[in-house]
C-alpha positions in Angstrom: -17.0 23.5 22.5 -14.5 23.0 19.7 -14.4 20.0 18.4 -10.3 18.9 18.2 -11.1 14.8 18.2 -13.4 12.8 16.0 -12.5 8.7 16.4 -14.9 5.9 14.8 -14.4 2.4 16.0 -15.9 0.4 12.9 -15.5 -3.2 12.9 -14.7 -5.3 16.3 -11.3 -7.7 15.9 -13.9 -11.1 15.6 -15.8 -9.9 13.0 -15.4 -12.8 10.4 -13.7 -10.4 7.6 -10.5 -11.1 5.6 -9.4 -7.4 5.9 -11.3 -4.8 8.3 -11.3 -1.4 9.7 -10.9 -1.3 13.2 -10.9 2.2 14.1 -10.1 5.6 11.6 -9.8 9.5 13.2 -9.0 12.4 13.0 -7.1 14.6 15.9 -7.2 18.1 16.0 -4.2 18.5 18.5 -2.3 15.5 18.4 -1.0 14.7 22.1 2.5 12.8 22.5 2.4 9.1 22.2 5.0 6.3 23.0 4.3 2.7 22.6 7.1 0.4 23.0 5.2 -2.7 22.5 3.8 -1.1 19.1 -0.4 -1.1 18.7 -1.5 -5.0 18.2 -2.9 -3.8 14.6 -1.3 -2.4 11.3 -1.4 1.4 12.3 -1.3 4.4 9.7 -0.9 8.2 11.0 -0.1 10.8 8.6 -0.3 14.9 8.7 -3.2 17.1 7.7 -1.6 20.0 9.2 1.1 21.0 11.5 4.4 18.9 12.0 4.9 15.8 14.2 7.9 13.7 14.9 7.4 9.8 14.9 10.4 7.3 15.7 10.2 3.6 15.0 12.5 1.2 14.2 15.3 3.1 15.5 14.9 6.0 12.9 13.1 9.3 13.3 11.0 11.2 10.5 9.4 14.4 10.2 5.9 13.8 9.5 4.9 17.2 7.9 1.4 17.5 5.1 1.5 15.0 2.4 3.6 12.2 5.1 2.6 9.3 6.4 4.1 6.4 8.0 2.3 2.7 7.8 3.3 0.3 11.0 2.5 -3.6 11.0 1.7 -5.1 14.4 4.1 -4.4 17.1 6.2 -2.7 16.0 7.2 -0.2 18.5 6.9 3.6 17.8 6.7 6.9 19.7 5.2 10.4 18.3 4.7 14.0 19.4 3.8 17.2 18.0 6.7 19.7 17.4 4.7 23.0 15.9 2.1 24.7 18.1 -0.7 22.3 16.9 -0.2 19.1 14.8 -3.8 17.7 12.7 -3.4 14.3 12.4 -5.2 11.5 10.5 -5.2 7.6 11.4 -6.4 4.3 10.7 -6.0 1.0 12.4 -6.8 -2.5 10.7 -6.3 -5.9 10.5 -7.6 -9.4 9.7 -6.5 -12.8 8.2 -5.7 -11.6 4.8 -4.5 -8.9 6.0 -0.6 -9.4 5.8 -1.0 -11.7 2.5 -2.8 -8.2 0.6 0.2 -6.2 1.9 2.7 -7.7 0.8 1.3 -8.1 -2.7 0.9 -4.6 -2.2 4.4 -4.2 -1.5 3.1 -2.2 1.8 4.3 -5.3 4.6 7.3 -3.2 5.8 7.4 -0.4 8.2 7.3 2.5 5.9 7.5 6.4 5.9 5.7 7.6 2.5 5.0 10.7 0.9 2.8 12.0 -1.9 2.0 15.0 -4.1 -0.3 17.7 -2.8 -3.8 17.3 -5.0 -3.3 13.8 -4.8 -6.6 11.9 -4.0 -4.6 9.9 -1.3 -4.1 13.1 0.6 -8.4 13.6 1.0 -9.2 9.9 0.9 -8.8 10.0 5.1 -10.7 12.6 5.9 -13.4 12.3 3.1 -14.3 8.8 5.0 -14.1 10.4 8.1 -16.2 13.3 7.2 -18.8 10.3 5.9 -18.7 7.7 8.5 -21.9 6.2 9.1 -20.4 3.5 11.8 -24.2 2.7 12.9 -25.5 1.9 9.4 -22.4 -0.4 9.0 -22.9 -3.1 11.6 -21.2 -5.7 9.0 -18.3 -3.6 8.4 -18.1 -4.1 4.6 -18.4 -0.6 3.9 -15.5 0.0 6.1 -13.6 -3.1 4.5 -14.0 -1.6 0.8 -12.6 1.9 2.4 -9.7 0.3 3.8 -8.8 -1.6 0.4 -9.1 1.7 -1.6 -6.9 3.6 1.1 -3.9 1.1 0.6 -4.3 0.6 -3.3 -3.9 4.6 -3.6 -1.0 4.4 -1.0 0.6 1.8 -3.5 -0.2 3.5 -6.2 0.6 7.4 -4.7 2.9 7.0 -2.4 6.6 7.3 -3.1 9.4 6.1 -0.1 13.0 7.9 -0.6 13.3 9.4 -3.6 11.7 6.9 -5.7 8.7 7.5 -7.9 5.1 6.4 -6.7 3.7 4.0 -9.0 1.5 6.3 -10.6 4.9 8.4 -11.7 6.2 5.5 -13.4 3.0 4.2 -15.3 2.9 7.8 -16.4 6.5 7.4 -17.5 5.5 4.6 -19.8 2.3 6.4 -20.8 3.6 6.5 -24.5 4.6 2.8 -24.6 0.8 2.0 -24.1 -0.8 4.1 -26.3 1.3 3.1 -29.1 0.1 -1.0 -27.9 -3.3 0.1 -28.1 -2.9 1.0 -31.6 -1.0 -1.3 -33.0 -1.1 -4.6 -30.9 -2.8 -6.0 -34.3 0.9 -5.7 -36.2 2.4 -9.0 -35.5 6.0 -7.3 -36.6 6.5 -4.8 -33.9 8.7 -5.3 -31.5 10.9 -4.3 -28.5 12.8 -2.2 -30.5 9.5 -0.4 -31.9 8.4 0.2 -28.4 11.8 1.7 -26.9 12.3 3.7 -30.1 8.3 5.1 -28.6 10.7 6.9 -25.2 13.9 7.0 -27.3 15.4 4.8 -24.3 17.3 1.6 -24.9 15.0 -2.0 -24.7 17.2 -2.7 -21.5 15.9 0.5 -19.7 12.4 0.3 -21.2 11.9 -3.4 -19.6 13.3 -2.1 -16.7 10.6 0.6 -16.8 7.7 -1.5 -17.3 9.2 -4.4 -14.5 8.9 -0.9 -12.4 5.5 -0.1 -12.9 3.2 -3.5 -13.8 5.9 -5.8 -12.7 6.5 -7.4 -16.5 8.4 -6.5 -19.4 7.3 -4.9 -22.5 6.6 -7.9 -24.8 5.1 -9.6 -22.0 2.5 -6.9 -21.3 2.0 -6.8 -25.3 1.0 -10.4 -25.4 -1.3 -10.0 -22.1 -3.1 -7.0 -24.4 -3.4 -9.3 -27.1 -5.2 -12.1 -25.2 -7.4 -9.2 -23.5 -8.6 -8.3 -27.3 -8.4 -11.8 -27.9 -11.5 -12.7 -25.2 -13.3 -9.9 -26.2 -13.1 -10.7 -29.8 -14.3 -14.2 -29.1 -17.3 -13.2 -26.9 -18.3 -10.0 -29.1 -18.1 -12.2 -32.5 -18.2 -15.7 -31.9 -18.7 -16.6 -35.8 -15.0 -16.0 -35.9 -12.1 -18.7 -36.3 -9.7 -19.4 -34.1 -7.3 -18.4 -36.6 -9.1 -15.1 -37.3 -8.9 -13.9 -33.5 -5.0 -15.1 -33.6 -4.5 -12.8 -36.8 -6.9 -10.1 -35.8 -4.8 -9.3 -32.3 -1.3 -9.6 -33.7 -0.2 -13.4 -33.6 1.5 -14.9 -36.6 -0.1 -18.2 -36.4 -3.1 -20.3 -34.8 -1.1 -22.7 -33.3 1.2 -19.9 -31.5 -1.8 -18.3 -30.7 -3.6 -21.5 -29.2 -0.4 -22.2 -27.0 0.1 -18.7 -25.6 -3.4 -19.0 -24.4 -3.6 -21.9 -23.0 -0.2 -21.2 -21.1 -1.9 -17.9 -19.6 -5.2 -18.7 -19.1 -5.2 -22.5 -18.3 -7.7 -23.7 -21.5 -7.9 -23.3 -25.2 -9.1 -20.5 -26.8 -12.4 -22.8 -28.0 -12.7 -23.9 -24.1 -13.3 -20.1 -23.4 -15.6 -19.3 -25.9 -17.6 -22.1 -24.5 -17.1 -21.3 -21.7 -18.6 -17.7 -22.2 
């Protein structure tokens, strides 16, 4: 017999995690569904092949390959196949930190996404479910770690509308960052250096970079220059404070010191005790 349903119930709703898989599967023929109290979990279904129609939220999309749509807890929703078959893929999950690692996420609203074909968000869902071993699992951490993966490549694949995913708009700045890494060191360079990088004005490139890591430019300079900062200070620890501030691009110690401290909560000689 053909096998058209394969469903893997992972991790009961008291299992003491902050964020679990309760159940991920994948339907061969996808039968209608209606739910008008929504399913008491957050609830993804996208297309592996066929065409589907799903309504929530008083709007209807077509969910065709490369869709998806992401549902938080009751929220009502009705679905059902409109080509001759329709493959679908699913996952349900919840738990206390749940809706906090969502919204970080930027994934806390009902949602239609979609994604480029090749894209490892459109195998992730069936590579776990082709690799499920629910018995060897019984604390459901395995299953935890899949979930967290799933959603950080739907933040980071996934577009809504017409906007680009985020991966679209780190590539955009691609550039910018290169040039960073090479010349963080140069205390002189500036905005004007960086935006002169995409031949864009400063205005558009900080609007860029708020777009894709949620800072502007300088800002993201100055958390690269701390990065080499720490690693300077645990890979040579003979060197002065003043030597790390010149070494990753600050002007003076004291500028140095205070930037650190502000960002990091100690001094720069705290740390390297510290480490």
């Amino acid at each position: 017999m053909e096998t058209v349903h394969k469903r893997y119930f992972l991790t009961h709703r008291e299992q003491p995690l902050p964020m679990y898989m309760e159940s991920i599967g994948w339907n061969g023929r996808q039968e209608q569904v209606d739910r008008p109290e929504g399913y008491p979990l957050y609830h993804w279904l996208q297309t592996v092949q066929g065409e589907g129609r799903f309504q929530y939220g008083g709007v209807e999309v077509h969910l065709v390959p490369h869709t998806g749509v992401l549902l938080p807890p009751g929220e009502p929703h009705a679905y059902l196949s409109t080509t001759s078959y329709w493959q679908t893929l699913y996952i349900t999950f919840g738990g206390p930190a749940a809706a906090t690692v969502l919204s970080s996420l930027g994934l806390n609203r009902a949602l239609w996404y979609h994604w480029d074909a090749g894209s490892s968000l459109e195998s992730f869902g069936m590579d776990v479910v082709n690799t499920v071993a629910p018995e060897r699992d019984m604390s459901g951490l395995d299953a935890s770690a899949d979930l967290y993966k799933f959603l950080t490549l739907l933040k980071k694949h996934g577009r809504t509308g017409s906007l680009p995913s985020l991966s679209e708009h780190v590539e955009r700045i691609s550039p910018v960052l290169d040039f960073m890494q090479k010349h963080y060191n140069r205390p002189e360079i500036g905005l004007e250096d960086m935006a002169a990088v995409l031949h864009v004005s400063v205005r558009h490139l900080n609007n860029l970079f708020k777009q894709s890591l949620g800072v502007t430019a300088y800002a993201y300079l100055i958390v690269l220059r701390l990065r080499k900062a720490k690693e300077l200070m645990t890979s040579e620890p003979s060197l002065s404070v003043k030597e790390t501030a010149r070494m990753v691009g600050f002007r003076d110690a004291s500028h140095f010191v205070a930037t650190f401290r502000k960002m990091e909560g100690l001094t720069p000689q705290q740390f390297r005790t510290l480490y």
